[in-house]
N, C-alpha and C positions, 0 to 999 in steps of 0.2 A: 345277732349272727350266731350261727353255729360253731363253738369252738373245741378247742383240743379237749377240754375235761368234760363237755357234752359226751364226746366220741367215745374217751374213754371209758362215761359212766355205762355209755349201753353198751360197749363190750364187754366192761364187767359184770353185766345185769345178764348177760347172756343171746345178748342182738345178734341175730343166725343170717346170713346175706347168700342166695339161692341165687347163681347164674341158671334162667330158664332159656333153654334154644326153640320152644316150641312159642308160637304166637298166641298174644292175650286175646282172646276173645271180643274182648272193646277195645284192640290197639295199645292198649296200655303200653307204657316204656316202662314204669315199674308199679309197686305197691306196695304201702307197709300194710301186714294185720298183726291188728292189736292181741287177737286171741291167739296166734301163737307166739308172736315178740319174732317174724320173722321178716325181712323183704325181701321182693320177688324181684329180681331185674330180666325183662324179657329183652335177650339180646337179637331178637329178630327187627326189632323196630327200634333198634339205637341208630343213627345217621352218621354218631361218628366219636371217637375217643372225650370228645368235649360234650359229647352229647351223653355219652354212659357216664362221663363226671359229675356234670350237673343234674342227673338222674339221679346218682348216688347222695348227696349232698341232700334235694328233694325230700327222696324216702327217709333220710335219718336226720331231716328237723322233724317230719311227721311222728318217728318214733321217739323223739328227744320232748315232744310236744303233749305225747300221749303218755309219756313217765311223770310230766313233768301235769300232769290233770286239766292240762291247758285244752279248751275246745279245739276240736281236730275235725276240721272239715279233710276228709282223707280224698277228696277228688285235688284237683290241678286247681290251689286259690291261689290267686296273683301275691299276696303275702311271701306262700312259703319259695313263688318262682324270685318275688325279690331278694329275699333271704337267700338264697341258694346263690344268686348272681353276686350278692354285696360279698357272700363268704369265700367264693372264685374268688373275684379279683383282688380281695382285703385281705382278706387270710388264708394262704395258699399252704402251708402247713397242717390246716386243718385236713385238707382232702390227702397232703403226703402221708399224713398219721392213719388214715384212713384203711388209704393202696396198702401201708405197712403192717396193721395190724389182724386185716382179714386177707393178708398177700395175693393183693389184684395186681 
């Protein structure tokens, strides 16, 4: 699971979180890239508060994955949506540290 000292380490590393209003081209809800260390959250295609959560959560095990040298399939792998879901409901601190440190 993704936890608080993950979260911490890529905002210390300098993890930049971009609300886009304009639409992804392939629908995308979000995306990390690795070559700027940024994610992109397209809020045109969120469905709903739980849905930009679990977005959020998503894009920064991909970035927590790609610090950490781990192979990063960056499409939508059923892995990182389990991981996102175990870290909603298990560790809900995680995503409060989140909202707090980049004030969503």
């Amino acid at each position: 699971m993704l936890t608080k000292n993950n979260v911490i380490q890529l905002y210390n590393d300098g993890l930049v979180i971009h609300w886009r209003r304009k639409k992804h081209p392939q629908q995308l809800k979000g995306e990390y890239d690795p070559a700027t260390f940024e994610v992109n959250i397209y809020t045109q295609h969120l469905l709903s508060e739980h849905d930009r959560d679990m977005t959020l959560l998503h894009e920064l095990i991909h970035a927590r994955d790609d610090r950490k040298g781990l192979p990063n399939n960056r499409t939508c792998s059923p892995r990182v949506e389990r991981e996102a879901e175990a870290t909603y409901q298990r560790q809900p601190g995680v995503l409060a540290l989140i909202k707090e440190i980049y004030g969503i």
